[in-house]
N, C-alpha and C positions, 0 to 999 in steps of 0.2 A: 281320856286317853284309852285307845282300846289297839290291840293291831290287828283284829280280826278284820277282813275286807268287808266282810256284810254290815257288821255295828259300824263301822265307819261310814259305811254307805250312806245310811240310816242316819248318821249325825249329822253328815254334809248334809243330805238331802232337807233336814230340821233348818238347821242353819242358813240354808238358802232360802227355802220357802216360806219359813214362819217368821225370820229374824230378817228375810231381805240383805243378805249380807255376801260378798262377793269371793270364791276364794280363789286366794293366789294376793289378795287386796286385806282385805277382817281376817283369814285365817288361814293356815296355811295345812293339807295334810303331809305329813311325812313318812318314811319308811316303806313306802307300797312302791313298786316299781311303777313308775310312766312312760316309760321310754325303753327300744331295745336294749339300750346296753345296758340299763337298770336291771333289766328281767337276768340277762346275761350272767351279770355280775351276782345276782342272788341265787344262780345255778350255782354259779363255781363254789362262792364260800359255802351255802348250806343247799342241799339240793333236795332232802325233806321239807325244809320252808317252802324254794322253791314248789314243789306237788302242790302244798297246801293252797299258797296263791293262786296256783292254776283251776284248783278246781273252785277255790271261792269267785277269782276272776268271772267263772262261767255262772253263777250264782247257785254251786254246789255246798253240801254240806261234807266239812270234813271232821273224821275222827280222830284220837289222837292215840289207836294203834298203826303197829307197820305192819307189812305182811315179812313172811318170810327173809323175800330179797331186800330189807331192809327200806322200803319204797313207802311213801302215805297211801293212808284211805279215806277213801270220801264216795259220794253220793252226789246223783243230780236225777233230781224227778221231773216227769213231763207230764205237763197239763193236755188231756187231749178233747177236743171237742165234737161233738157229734152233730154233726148236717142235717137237717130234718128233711126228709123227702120230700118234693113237690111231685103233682099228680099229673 
């Protein structure tokens, strides 16, 4: 049981690939929004979760200060790659 998006990820992904197992069928996840009015619904009652999901959603890291205006913080790093010239 974890409710972080990314450890979740990571379990599914376990669970599908090593165990061959189907979800929705072997196991079920819960709590994470799938659907708009899931997401919706997780603004209204808590809107700090909500941030957290969004930024785990995008495969960001978040922390567990707020700033100022009471809002989450989190992080999303990008991989960049470099083009080797041709002559």
């Amino acid at each position: 049981m974890d409710i972080v998006i990314l450890s979740t990820r990571l379990v599914r992904d376990q669970l599908i690939d090593k165990h061959d197992l189907k979800e929705g069928i072997d196991f079920e996840i819960e709590g994470i929004p799938v659907s708009v009015d899931q997401v919706k619904d997780l603004w209204e009652r808590d809107p700090f979760r909500f941030q957290n999901w969004a930024v785990e959603y995008v495969l960001g890291f978040c922390t567990n200060k707020k700033t100022r205006g009471g809002s989450g913080d989190g992080r999303l790093y990008f991989q960049t790659v470099r083009k080797e010239r041709s002559n």
